[in-house]
VOPAGU-2260 file (C-alpha; in pm, 1 decimal, decimal comma):
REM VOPAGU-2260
SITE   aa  ch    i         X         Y         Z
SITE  UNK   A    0   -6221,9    -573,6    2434,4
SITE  UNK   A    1   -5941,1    -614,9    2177,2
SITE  UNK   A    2   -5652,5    -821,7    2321,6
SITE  UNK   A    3   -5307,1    -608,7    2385,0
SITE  UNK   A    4   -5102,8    -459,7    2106,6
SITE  UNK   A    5   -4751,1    -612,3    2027,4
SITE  UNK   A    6   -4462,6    -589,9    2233,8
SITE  UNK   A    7   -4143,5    -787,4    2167,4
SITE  UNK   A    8   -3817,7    -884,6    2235,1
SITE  UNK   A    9   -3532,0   -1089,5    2221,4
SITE  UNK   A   10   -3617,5   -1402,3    2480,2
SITE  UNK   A   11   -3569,8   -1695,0    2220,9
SITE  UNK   A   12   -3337,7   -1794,9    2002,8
SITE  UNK   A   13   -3221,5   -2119,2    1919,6
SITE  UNK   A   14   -2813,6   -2162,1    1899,9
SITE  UNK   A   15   -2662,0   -2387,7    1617,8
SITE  UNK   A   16   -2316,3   -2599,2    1671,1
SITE  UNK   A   17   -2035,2   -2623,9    1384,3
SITE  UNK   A   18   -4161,4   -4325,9    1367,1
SITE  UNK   A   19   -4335,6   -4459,6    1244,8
SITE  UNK   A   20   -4621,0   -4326,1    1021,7
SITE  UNK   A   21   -4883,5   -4374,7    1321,4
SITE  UNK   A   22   -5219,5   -4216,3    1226,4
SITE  UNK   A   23   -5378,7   -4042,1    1520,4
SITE  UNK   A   24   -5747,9   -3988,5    1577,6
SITE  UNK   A   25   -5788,8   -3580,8    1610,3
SITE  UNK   A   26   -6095,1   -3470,5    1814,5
SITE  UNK   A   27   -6143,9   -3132,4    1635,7
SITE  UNK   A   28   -6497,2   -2952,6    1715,6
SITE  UNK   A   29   -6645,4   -2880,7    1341,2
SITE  UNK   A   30   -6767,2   -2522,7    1533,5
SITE  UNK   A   31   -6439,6   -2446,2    1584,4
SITE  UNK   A   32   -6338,8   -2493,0    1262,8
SITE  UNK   A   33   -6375,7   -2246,5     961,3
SITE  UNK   A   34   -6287,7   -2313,3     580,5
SITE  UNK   A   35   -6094,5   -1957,0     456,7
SITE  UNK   A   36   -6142,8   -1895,8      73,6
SITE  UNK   A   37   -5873,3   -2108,3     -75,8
SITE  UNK   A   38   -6044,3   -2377,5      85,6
SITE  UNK   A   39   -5798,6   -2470,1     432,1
SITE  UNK   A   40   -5989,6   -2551,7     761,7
SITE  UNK   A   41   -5877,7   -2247,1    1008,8
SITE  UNK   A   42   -5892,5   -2362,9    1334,2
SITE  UNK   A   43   -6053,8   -2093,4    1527,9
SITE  UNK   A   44   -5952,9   -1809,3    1353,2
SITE  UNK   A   45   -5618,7   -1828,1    1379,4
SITE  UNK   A   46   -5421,4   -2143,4    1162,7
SITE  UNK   A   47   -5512,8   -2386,4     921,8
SITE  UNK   A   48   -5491,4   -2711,3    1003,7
SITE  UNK   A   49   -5298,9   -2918,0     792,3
SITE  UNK   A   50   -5274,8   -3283,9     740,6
SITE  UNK   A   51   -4984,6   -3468,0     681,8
SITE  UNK   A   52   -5107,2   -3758,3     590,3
SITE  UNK   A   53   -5213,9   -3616,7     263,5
SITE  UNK   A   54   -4826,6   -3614,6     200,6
SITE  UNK   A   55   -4831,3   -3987,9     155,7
SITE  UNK   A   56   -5070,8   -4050,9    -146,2
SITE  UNK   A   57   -5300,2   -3937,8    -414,0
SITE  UNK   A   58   -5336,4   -3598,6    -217,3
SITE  UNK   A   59   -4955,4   -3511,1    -247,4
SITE  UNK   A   60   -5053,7   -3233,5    -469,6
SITE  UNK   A   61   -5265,6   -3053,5    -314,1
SITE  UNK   A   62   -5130,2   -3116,3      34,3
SITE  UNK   A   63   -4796,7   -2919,9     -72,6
SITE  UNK   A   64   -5039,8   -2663,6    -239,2
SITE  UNK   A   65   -5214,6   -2593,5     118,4
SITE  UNK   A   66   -4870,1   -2608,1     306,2
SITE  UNK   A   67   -4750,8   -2312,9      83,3
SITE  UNK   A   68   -5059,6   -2133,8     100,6
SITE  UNK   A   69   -5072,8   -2140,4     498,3
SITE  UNK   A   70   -4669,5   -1996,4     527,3
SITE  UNK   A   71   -4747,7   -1763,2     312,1
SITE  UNK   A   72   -5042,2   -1621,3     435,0
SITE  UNK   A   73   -5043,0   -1721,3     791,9
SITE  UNK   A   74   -4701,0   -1800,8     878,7
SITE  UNK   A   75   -4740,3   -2189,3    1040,3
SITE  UNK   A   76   -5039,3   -2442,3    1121,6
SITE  UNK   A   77   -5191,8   -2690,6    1307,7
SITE  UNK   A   78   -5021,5   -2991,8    1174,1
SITE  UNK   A   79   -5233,9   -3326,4    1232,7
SITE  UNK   A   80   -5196,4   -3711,7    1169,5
SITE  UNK   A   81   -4794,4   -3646,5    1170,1
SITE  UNK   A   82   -4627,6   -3976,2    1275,6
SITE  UNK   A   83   -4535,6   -3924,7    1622,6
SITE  UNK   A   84   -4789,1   -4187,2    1829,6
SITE  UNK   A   85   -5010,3   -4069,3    2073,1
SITE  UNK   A   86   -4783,0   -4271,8    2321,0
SITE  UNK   A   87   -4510,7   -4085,4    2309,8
SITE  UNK   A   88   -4597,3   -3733,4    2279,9
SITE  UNK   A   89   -4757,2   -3824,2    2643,6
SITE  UNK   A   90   -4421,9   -3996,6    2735,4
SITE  UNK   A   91   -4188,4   -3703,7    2650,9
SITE  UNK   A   92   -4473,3   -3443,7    2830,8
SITE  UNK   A   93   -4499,4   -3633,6    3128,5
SITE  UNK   A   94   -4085,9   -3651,1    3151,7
SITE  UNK   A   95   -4104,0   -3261,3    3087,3
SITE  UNK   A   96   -4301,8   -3243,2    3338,7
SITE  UNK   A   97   -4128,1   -3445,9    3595,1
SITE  UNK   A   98   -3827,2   -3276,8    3503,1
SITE  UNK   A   99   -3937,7   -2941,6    3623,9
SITE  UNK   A  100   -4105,6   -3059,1    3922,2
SITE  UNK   A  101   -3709,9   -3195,8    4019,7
SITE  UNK   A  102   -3616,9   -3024,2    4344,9
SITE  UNK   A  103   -3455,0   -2703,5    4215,7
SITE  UNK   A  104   -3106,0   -2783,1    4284,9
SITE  UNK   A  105   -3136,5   -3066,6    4109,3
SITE  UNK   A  106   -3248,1   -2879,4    3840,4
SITE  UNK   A  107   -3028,5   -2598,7    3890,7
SITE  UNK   A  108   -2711,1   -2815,5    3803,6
SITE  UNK   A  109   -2769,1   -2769,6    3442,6
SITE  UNK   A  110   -2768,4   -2393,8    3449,1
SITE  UNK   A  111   -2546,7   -2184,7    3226,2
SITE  UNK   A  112   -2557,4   -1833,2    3131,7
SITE  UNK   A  113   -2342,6   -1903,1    2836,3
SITE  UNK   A  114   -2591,8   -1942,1    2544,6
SITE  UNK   A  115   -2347,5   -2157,0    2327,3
SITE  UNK   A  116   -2360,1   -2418,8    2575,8
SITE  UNK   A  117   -2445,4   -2794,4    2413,2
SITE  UNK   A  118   -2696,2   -2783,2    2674,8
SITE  UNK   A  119   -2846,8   -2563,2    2931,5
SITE  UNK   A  120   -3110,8   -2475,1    3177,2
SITE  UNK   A  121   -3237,7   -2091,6    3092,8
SITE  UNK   A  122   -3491,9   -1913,7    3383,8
SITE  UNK   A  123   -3691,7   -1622,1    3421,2
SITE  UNK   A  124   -3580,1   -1267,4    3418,3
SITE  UNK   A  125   -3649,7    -925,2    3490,6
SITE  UNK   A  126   -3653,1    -662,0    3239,9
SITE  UNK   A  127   -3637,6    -346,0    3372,1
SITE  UNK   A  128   -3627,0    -136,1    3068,4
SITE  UNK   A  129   -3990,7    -234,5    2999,8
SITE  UNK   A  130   -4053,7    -306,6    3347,3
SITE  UNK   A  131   -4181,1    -633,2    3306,6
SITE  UNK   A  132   -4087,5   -1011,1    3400,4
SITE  UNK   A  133   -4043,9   -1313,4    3193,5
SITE  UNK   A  134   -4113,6   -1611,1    3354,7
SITE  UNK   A  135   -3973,7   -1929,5    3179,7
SITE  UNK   A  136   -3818,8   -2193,1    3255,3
SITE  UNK   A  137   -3637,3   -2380,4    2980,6
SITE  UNK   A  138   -3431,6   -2620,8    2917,8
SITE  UNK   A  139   -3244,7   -2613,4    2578,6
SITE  UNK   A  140   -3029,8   -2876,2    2424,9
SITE  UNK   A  141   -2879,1   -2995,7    2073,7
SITE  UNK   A  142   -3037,8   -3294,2    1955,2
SITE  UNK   A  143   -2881,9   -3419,0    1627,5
SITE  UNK   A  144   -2711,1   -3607,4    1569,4
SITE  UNK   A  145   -2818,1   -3805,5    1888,8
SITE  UNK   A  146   -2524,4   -3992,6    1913,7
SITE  UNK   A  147   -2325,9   -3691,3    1906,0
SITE  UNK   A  148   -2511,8   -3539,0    2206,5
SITE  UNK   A  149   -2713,9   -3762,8    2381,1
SITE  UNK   A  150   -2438,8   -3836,1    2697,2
SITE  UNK   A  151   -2423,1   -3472,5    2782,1
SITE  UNK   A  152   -2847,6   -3450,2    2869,2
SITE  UNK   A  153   -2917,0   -3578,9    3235,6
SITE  UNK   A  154   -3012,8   -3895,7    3371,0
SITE  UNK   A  155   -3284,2   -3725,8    3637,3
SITE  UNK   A  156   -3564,6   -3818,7    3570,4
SITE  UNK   A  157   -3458,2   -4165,1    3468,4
SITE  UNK   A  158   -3654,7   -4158,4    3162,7
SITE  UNK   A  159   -3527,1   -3857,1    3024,1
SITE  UNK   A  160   -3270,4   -3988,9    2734,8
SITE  UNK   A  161   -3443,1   -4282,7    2599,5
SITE  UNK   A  162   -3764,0   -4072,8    2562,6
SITE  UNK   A  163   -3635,3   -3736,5    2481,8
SITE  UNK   A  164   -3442,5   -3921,3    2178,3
SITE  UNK   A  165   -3720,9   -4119,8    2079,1
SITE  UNK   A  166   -3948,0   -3804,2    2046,6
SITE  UNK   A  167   -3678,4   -3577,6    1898,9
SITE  UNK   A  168   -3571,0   -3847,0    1646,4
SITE  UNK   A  169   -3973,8   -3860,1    1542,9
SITE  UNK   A  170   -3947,1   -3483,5    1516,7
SITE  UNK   A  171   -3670,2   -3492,1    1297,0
SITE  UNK   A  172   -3815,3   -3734,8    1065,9
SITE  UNK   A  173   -4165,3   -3525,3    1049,3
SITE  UNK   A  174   -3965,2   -3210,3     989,3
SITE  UNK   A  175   -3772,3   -3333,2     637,7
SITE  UNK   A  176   -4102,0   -3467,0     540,0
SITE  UNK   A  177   -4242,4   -3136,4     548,2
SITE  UNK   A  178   -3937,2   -2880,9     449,3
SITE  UNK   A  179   -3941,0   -3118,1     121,3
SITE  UNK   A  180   -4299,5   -3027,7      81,9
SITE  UNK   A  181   -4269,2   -2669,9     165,4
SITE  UNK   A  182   -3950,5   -2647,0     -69,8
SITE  UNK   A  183   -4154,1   -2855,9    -347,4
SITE  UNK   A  184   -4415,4   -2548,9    -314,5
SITE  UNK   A  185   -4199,1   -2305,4    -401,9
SITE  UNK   A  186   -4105,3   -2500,6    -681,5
SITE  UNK   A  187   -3795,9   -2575,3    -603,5
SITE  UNK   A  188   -3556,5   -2880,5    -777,3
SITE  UNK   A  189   -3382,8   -3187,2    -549,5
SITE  UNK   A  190   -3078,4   -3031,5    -594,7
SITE  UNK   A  191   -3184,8   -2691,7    -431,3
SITE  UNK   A  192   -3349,1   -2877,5    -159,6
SITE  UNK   A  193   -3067,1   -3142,6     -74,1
SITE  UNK   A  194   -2812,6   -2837,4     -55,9
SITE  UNK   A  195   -3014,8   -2670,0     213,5
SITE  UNK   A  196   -3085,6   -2970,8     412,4
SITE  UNK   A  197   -2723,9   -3080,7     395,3
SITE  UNK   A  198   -2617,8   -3171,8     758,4
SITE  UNK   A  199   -2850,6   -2917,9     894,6
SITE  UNK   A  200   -2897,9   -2956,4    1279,7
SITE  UNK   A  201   -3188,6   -2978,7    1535,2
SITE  UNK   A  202   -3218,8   -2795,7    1852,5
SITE  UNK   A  203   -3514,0   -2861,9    2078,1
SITE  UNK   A  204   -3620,7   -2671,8    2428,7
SITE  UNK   A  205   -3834,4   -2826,1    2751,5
SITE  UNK   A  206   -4066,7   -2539,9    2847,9
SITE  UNK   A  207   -4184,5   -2452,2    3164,6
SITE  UNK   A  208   -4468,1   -2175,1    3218,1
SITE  UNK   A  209   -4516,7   -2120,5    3646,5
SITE  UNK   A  210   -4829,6   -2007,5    3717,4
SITE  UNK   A  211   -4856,0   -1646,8    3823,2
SITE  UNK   A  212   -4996,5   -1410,4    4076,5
SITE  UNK   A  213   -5314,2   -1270,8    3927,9
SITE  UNK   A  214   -5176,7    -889,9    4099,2
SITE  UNK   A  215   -4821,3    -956,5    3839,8
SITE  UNK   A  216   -5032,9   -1102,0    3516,8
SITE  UNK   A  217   -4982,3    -745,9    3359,3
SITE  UNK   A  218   -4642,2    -735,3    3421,8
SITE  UNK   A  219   -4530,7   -1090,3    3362,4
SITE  UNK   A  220   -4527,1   -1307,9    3004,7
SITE  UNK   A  221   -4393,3   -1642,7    2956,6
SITE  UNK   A  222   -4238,9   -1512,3    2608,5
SITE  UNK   A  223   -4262,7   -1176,7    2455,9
SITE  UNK   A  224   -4321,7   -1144,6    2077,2
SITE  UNK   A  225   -4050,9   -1271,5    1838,8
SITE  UNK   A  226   -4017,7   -1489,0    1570,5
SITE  UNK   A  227   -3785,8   -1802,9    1519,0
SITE  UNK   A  228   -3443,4   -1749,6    1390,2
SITE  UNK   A  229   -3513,1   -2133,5    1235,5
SITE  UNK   A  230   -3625,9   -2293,2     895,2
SITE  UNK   A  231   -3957,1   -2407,0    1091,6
SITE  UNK   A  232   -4020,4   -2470,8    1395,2
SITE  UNK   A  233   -4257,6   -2759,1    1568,5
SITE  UNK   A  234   -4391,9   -2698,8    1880,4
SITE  UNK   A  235   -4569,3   -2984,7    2090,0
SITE  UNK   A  236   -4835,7   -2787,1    2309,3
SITE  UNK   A  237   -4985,2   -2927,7    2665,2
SITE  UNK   A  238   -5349,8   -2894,1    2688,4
SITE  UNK   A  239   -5283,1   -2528,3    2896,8
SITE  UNK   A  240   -5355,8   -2247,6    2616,0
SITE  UNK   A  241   -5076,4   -1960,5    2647,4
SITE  UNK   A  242   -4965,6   -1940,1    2263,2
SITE  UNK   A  243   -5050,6   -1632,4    2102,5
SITE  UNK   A  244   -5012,9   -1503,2    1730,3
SITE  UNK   A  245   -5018,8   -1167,2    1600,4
SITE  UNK   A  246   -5335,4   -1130,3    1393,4
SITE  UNK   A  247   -5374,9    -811,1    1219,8
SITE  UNK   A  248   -5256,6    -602,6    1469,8
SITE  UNK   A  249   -5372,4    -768,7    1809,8
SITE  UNK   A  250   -5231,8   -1089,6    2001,2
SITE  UNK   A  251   -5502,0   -1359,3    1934,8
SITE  UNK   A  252   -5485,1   -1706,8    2167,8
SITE  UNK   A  253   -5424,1   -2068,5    1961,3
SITE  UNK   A  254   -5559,4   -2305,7    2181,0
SITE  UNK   A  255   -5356,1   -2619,7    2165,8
SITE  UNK   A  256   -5581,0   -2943,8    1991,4
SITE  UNK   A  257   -5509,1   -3310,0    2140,1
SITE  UNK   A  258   -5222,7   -3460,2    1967,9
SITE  UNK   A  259   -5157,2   -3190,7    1700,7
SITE  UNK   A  260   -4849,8   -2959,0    1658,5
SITE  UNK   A  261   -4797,6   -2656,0    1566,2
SITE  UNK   A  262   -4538,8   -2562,5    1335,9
SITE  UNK   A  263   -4416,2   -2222,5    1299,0
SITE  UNK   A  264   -4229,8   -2038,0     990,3
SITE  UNK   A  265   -3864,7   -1932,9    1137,7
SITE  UNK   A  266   -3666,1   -1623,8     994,4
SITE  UNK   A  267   -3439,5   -1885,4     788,1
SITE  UNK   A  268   -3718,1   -2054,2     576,2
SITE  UNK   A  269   -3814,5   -1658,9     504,2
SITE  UNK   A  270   -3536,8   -1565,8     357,4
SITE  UNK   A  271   -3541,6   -1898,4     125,9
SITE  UNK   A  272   -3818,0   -1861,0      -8,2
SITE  UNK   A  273   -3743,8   -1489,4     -29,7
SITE  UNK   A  274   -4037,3   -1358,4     149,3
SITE  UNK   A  275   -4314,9   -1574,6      17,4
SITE  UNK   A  276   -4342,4   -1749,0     320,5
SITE  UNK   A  277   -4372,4   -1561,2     627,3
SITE  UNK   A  278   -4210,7   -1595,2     953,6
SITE  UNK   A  279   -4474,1   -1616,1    1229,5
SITE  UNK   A  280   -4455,0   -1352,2    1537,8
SITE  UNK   A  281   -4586,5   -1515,8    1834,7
SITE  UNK   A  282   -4544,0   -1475,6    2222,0
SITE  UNK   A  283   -4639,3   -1664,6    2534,7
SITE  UNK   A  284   -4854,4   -1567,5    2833,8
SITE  UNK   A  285   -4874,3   -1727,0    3142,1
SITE  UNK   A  286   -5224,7   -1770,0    3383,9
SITE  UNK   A  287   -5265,6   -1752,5    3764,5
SITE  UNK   A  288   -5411,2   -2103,6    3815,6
SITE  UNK   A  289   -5237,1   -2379,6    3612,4
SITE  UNK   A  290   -4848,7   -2453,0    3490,8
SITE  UNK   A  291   -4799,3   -2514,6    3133,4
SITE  UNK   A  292   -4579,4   -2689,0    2913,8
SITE  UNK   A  293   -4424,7   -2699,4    2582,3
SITE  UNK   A  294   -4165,3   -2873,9    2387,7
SITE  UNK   A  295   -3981,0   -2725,9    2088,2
SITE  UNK   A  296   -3775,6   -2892,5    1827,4
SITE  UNK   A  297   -3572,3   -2620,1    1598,6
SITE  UNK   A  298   -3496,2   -2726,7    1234,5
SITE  UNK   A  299   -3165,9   -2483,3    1107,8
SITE  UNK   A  300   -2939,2   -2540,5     859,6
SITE  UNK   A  301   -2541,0   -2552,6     879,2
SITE  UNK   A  302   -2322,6   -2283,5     924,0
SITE  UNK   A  303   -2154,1   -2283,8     584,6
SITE  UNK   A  304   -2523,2   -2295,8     444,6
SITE  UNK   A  305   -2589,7   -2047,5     214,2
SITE  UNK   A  306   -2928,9   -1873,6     249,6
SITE  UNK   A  307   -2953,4   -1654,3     -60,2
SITE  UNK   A  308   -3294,1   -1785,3    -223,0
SITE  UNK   A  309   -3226,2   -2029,8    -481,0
SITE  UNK   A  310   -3379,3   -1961,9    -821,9
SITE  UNK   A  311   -3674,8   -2152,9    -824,9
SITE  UNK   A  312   -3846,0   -1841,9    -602,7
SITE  UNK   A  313   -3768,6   -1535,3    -815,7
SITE  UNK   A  314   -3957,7   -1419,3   -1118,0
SITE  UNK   A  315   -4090,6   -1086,1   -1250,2
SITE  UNK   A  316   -4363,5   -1070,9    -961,3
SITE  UNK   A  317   -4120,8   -1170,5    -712,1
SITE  UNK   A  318   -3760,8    -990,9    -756,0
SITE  UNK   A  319   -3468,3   -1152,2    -562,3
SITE  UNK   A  320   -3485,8    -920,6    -206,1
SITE  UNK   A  321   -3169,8   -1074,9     -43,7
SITE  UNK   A  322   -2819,0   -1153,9    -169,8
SITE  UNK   A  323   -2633,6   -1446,7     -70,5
SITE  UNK   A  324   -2521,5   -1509,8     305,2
SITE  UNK   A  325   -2446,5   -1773,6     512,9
SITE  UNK   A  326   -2612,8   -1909,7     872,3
SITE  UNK   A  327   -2302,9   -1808,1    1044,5
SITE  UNK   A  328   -2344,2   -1475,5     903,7
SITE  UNK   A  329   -2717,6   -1430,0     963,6
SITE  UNK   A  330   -2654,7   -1600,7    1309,5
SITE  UNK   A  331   -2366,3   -1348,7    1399,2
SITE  UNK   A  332   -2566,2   -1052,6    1297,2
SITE  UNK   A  333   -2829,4   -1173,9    1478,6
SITE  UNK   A  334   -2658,4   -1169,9    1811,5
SITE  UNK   A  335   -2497,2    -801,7    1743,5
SITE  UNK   A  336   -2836,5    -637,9    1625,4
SITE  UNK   A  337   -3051,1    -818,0    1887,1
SITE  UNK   A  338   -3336,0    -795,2    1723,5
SITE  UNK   A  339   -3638,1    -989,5    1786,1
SITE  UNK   A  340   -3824,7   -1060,6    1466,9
SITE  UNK   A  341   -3807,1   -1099,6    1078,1
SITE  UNK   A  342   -3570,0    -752,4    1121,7
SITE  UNK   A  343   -3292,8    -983,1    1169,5
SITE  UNK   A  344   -3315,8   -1019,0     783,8
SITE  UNK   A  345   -3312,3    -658,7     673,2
SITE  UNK   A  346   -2932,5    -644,7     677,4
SITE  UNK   A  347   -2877,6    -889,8     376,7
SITE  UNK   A  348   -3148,3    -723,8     181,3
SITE  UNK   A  349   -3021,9    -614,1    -179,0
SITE  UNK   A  350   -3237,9    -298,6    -127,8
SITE  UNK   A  351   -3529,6    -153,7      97,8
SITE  UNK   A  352   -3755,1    -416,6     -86,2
């Protein structure tokens, strides 16, 4: 049986505000692994699996090579051997975890409809146009600087600053490794790259997937279908599968691998590289027998940013498809059209390219 067709909508968005190289030993099953014809282990069908490691040496090359092959033709990867230690992506999961298994007022106290808040717990909803139920937990939170934001996140469980800065200060150093690589692959020059990384900012979500009654699994996701309104996104998986990608026209499952991420094109990084890479639609379902959890660290770029691909991009097989706009106007459209996906870009388009 195929899986289910797409359905999507608007349930995640991040919301900007004006490591050490560890190697990690990655148990990947060889039968689960496939080599697609430019050469890129898939990992089960779905993304290639990518690793970083070959960033720091005599494979520089042709590791930024199979970076910009797998956003352009699959939209994100499994990224391995990425400098976070084993130690603490179990540290900040396990303080995720304790975090949402806080009595619920505790939790509660951090709740905010307002979605500019510097920090705020989101929950599950009811949609009754399409009759269905998204149930989520998350709590979302600006992360960089640290210093800048670190005294508003709470001190229940006790752990919960020292690790969650930790982690998203490891994220944030993996993440300009690779937008320098991705940005190299589209031949693009320092200059190009320093302007877009100029005091960009990082926003990062705690995820929290309840299980479900197996009579509401129908009617109930943990995300529907979007894409990322981001450069890239990084996503740190528990061992629970519930990720799903759109794969020519059906929903297929990634299941998560021990101590790997998965990093996701957002809408931004589209647009830069004007349309070469490709923003990855994805969506979340939840099970009737075990919780699951995720954490999310959002790469965007400042307001004033402008996001009009630079040069380096365009050439007679790929004519310039959007003019020059900023984050603030991309972000502000965004909110007004409500769109869920890649869409959010057709309004800066210089034609119906």
């Amino acid at each position: 049986m195929a899986p289910a067709k797409a359905i999507v909508a608007n349930d995640h968005v991040g919301l900007p505000e004006g490591c050490k190289d560890t190697q990690l030993t990655n148990t990947i099953p060889v039968s689960n692994v496939k080599t697609d014809t430019y050469g890129l282990e898939i990992w089960e069908g779905t993304l290639p699996i990518i690793d970083m490691g070959g960033l720091h040496g005599h494979r520089l090359s042709d590791t930024i090579k199979q970076l910009a092959h797998a956003c352009q033709h699959y939209g994100g990867f499994m990224l391995k051997n990425h400098g976070i230690s084993e130690k603490l992506l179990g540290d900040i999961m396990s303080t995720a975890r304790e975090f949402f298994h806080l009595p619920e007022e505790e939790r509660m106290k951090l709740y905010s409809p307002d979605p500019t808040s510097l920090i705020r717990l989101a929950t599950g909803f009811k949609d009754d146009k399409q009759n269905v139920f998204v149930s989520r937990e998350s709590l979302k939170f600006h992360a960089h600087p640290i210093e800048k934001y670190v005294n508003l996140w709470p001190t229940n469980p006790s752990s919960y600053r020292e690790v969650v800065s930790e982690y998203c200060v490891a994220a944030k150093r993996a993440e300009i490794t690779l937008l320098e690589a991705l940005f190299e692959g589209l031949g693009m020059e320092r200059k190009s790259i320093d302007q877009i990384l100029d005091n960009h900012g990082q926003y990062a979500s705690l995820n929290y997937y309840p299980t479900c009654d197996k009579s509401n699994l129908g009617l109930t996701f943990g995300l529907r279908g979007h894409t990322d309104p981001t450069i890239i996104t990084m996503l740190l998986p528990d061992e629970v599968p519930g990720l799903e990608i759109l794969k020519d026209g059906d929903w297929v499952p990634v299941k998560p691998i021990p101590n790997t991420l998965i990093v996701h094109v957002g809408d931004v990084l589209q647009g830069l590289s004007n349309c070469r890479y490709k923003s990855l639609l994805h969506r979340v379902i939840v099970n009737s027998e075990t919780e699951r959890l995720s954490i999310a660290s959002y790469c965007y770029p400042s307001n004033d940013t402008q996001m009009g691909p630079p040069k380096e991009p365009i050439d007679d097989d790929h004519p310039l498809i959007y003019k020059d706009y900023t984050y603030e106007e991309f972000y502000t459209t965004m909110w007004k059209q409500r769109l869920p996906d890649a869409a959010r870009l057709n309004a800066f388009k210089i034609s119906a390219a």
